[in-house]
N, C-alpha and C positions, 0 to 999 in steps of 0.2 A: 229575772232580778239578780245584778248579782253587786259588790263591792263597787265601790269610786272612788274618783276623787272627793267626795264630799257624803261620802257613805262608807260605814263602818262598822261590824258587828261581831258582837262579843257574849260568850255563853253568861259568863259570871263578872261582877262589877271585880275590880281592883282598884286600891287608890293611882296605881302607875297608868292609869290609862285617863289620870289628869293632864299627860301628856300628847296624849293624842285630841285631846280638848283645845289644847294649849294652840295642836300644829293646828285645826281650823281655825281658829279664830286669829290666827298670824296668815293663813292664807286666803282663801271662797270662804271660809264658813262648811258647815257642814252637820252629818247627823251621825250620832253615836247611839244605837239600838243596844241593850244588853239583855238577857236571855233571848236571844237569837244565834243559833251556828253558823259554821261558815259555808254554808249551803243555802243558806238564808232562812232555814228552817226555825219555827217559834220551839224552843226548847221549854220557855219558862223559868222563871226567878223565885225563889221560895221567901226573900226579904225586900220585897217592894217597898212595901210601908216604911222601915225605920230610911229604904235608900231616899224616900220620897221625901226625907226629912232632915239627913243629911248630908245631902248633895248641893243645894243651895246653898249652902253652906261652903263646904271644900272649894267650889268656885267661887264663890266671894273672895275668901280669905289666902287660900293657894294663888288664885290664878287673878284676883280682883276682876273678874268678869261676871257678868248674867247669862242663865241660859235656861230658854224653855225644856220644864222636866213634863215630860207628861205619861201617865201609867197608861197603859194601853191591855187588849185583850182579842185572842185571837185561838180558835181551834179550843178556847177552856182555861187558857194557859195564860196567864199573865209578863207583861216583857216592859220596858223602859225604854221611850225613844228622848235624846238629851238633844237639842237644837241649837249650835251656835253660831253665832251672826258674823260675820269679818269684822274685824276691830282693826281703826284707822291707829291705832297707835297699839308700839309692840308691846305683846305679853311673854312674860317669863316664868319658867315656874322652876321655881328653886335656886332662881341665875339660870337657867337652861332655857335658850329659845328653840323652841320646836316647830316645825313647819309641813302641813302637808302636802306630799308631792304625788298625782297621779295616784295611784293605791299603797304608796307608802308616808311613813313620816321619820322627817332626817331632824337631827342634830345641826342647827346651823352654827358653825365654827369658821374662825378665820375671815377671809375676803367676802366670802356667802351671807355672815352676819352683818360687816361691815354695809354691806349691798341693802341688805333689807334694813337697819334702820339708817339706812340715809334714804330709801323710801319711804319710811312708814314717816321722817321728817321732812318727805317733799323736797331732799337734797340729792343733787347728784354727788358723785365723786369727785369730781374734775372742780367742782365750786365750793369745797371743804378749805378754811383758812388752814396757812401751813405757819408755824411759828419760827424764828428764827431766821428769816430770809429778808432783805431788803431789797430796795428797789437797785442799789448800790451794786449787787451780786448778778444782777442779770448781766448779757450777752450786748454789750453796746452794738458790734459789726451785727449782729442778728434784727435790734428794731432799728436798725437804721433800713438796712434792705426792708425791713417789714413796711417805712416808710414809703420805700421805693415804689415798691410792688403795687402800694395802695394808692398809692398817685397815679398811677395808671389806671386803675380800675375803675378810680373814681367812688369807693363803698364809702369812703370818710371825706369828712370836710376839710379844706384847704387848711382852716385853722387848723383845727384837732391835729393833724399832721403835724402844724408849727409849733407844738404844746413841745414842753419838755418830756424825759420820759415816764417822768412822776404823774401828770396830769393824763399820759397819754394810756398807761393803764388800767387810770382811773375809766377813760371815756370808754375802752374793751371791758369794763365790769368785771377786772381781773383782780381787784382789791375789795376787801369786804373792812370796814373799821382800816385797822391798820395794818391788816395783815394781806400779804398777797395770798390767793389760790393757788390751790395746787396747779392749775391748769396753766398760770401766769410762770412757776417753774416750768411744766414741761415743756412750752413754746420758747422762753425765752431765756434761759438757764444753759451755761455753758456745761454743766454736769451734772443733767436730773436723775443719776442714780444716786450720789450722794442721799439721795432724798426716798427714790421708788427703785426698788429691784429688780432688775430685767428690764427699766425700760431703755431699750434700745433694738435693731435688726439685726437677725443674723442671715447672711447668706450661704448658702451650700451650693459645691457641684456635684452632684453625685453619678456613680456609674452605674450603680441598682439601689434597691430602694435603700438598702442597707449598708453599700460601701460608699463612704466621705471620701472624696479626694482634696480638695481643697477648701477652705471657707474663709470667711472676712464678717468680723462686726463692727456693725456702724454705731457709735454711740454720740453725744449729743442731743441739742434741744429737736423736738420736732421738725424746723422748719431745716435745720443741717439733717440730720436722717433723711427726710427726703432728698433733697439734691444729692446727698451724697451714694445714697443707694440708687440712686436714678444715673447714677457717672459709672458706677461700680458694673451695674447689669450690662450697659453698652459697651464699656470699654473692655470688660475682662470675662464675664459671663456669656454674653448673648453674641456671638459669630455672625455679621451683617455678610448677605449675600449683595456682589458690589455688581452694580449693570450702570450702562452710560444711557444716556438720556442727550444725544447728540454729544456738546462735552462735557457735557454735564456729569457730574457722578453720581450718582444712586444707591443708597444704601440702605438694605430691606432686613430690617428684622424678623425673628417668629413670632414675637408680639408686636402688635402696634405699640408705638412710645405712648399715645395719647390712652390707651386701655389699659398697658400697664402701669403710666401712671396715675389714673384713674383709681386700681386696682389698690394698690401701693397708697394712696391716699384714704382709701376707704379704710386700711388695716389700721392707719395710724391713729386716723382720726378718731374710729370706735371704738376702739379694741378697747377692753377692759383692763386697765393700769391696777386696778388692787390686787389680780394675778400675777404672781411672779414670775412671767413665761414670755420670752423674748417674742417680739413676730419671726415670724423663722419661712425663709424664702429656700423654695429647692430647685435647684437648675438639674433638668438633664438634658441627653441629645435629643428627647422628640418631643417635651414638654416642660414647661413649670407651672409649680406652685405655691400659691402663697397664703400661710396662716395665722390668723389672730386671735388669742385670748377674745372672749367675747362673743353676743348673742344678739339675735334679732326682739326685735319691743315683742312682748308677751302674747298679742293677739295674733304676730304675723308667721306666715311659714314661707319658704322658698315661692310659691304662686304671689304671694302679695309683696314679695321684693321683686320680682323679677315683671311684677304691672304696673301701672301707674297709681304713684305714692307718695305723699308729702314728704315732708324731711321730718325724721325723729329720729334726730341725734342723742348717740349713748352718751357723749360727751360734749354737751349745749357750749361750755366757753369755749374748748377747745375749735370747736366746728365753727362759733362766729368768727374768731378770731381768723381764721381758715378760710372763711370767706369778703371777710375785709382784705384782706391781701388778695382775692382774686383767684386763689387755690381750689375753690370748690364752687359751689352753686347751693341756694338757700332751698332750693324748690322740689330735690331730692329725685334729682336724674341722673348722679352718679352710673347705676348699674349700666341704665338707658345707654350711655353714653359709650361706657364698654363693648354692650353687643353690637351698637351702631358701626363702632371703630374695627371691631374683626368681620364683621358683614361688608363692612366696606371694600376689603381684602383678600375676600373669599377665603376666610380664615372659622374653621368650626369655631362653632359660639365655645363661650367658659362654659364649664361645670363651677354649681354653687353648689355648698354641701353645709349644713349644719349641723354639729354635735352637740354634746352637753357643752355649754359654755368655750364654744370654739366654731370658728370660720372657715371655710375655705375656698377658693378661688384657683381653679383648675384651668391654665391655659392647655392646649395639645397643639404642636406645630404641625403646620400644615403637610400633606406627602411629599410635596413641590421643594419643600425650603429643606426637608429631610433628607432627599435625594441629591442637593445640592452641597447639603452643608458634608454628606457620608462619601462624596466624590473626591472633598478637597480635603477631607480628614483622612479617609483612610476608616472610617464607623460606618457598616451596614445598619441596615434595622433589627436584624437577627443574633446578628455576631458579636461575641468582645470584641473591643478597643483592638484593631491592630499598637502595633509600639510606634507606628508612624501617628498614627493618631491621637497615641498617648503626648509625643513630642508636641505635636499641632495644637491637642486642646490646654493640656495640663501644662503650664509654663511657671507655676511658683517652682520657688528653692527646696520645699519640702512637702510632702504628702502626708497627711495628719493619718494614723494610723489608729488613733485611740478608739474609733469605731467599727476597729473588725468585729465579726461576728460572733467568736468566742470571747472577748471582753465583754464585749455587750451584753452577752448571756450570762456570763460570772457576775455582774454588778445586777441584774436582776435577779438574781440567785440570791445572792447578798441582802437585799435591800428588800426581799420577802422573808428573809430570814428575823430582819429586824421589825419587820412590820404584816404579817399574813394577809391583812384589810386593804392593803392598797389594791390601788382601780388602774385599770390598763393608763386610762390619763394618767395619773399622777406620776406611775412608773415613767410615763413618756417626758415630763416635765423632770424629773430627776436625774436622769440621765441623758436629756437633751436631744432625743428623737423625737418622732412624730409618733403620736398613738397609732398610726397603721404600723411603722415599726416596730411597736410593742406589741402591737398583736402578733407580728410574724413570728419574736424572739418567741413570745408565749405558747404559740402552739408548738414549736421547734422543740422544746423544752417538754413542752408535756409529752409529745409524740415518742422523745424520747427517752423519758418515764420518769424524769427527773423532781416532777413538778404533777400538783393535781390539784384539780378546783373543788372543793366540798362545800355543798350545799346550794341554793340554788344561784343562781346568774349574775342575780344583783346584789343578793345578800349575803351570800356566803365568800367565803377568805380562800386563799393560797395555800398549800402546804408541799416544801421540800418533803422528796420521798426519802426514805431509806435504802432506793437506790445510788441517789446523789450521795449520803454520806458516805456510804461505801465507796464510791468512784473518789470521792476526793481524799478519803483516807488510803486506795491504792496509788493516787499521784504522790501524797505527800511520801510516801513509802519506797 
């Protein structure tokens, strides 16, 4: 027997563990035992009575909930088991919503809050009225193409099509009263960060995981993101191995187009937009990858996305809209489609990887295209960049620098100094790496004594050592 998610045990009552009430009945539900240790051992309670009296109470009036109190007996020793049910609508206690996760309970702040009650109101994000925007401010050249697209596919009716673009919003359920969706910006809005932060791509080349050589962001509505980042990959990122085909010309990517578009589709479509964290594409010589804000539906893990699965979309307008225009599929073979396209090609399948509230999609180029692509560059698979190489792949004006390895590690130095609680994510999202990069700076750092983790894994904080202060009182010196 030991702790859960939905189990909890505490020697002696306190009123703060009407927060821990609080996180079940915002999550499963759950049981709260008190005179019990944390060995699950019955300790015993010496004020059952008055608690059996006033506990009913505190939840009523603190938490407006109910919940089964029941005295119990065990070994001699008397203990309180508290039973709460999930409540389809959020509870707060004090203005603080509390949630339980796994065998902890968090503090929901920020986008996290945001998420849960446009759940607990049966609302996605994406179909939230946005105030201030008209139909006037959207992207004409963008639902014109949108027209285009859709007359081919055939998902809309001739009319609908011939509607103005006021009516035709209306028919994608992208206006609620008089306000357009958020979702009706990010598809069709010549500048939806004006509105959401970070929504937009970034791409990278990089030379290890840690040095940036060049990068480009793609900003604009959805349906330009894609194309645009779909021109950027081939034309300046992705090196085509060129073979004739009698006279034909032939030109072979390390992704297939149709996978990485695919792939590139999925990020935009689901990704979670009330994060403020760009999708972020990493190009190197024998692999890319690509990642999005965002999480698979609650029940599912990597086995049940990668078998056969309906469509449950993170973002319902977004995705129909996505599919009227012929960009997607309703019936949720996206991944399918992916592994089809690099089996086709004898190309290793993707790595899918999920993290806390994060995606990612792992292409690896094949030996064939590696060995080709390091002949005509001048890049083995072992070796730095020869300077021929350098000329062949790197052709911008400038080399962004601001992610060598000692900035990197100064700004996370800095930005634990202001904050000890941050989580390798967060660090990764502030300074615009991938949390594997933050992992690297961090161990880098601690190895070199600078930095140390107290307390345990999940819960405990950062602390600059009194090594580092001394090192950087002998720089400034």
């Amino acid at each position: 027997m030991s702790e859960s998610q939905i189990t909890e045990w505490k020697v002696n009552w306190s009123d703060k563990y009407l927060k821990w009430l609080c996180g079940f009945a915002n999550a499963q539900g759950g049981v709260l035992e008190i005179g019990r240790n944390d060995y699950g051992e019955v300790v015993g309670i010496d004020n059952s009575d008055r608690l059996m009296e006033e506990l009913p109470n505190k939840l009523r009036d603190l938490l407006g909930i109910m919940a089964d109190i029941e005295l119990l007996r065990e070994n001699g020793k008397s203990y309180l088991r508290i039973t709460v049910e999930p409540y389809e609508v959020p509870i707060s206690y004090r203005g603080e919503y509390h949630c339980r996760s796994g065998g902890t309970k968090q503090i929901l702040k920020g986008a996290a809050l945001n998420r849960f009650l446009l759940r607990k109101t049966e609302k996605r994000w994406d179909s939230v009225p946005l105030p201030n925007v008209e139909i006037s401010h959207l992207d004409v050249l963008t639902l014109t193409r949108f027209r285009d697209h859709a007359t081919r596919t055939n998902r809309l009716e001739e009319n609908v099509l011939g509607m103005d673009d006021s009516e035709l919003i209306e028919k994608l359920r992208l206006i609620e009263g008089k306000l357009l969706k958020r979702a009706a910006v990010l598809l069709f809005h010549p500048d939806p960060e004006q509105f959401f932060t970070a929504a937009s791509t970034k791409i990278g080349y990089f030379e290890s995981e840690t040095e940036l050589l060049f990068h480009d962001e793609v900003c604009g509505n959805l349906f330009t993101q894609i194309s645009k980042t779909m021109d950027l990959l081939k034309t300046k990122y992705l090196r085509a191995v060129i073979s004739y085909d009698g006279i034909q010309r032939v030109e072979t990517f390390p992704v297939p187009e149709d996978a990485l578009r695919e792939a590139l589709l999925n990020a935009i479509v689901h990704r979670d937009y009330a994060i403020p964290a760009q999708i972020q594409i990493r190009v190197y010589n024998n692999r890319l990858y690509i990642w999005n804000p965002g999480e698979l539906p609650e029940d599912w893990s990597v086995q049940e996305l990668l078998g056969l699965h309906s469509s449950r979309p993170y973002n319902p307008d977004i995705a129909n809209t996505f599919f009227r225009a012929g960009e997607i599929e309703s019936r949720g073979g996206g991944i399918e489609r992916i592994l089809e396209s690099c089996r086709s090609v004898q190309l290793p399948e993707p790595e899918f990887q999920i993290g806390q509230r994060e995606f990612w999609i792992k292409f690896k180029f094949s030996d064939a295209y590696i060995e080709k692509f390091a002949s005509r560059s001048g890049i083995s698979k072992t070796s730095e960049p020869s300077d021929a190489a350098r000329r062949f792949v790197y052709t911008q004006p400038t080399i962004a620098q601001e992610n060598t390895q000692e900035n990197t590690q100064e700004k996370i130095i800095a930005l634990l100094r202001e904050d000890p609680d941050l989580t390798r994510r967060e660090l990764a999202i502030k300074i615009d790496i991938t949390p594997d990069s933050a992992k690297y700076h961090l161990d880098k750092l601690r190895k070199a004594g600078r930095i140390r983790h107290v307390g345990p894994t999940k819960k405990g904080y950062w602390e600059v050592t009194e090594k580092d202060v001394k090192r950087r009182e002998n720089d400034q010196s």
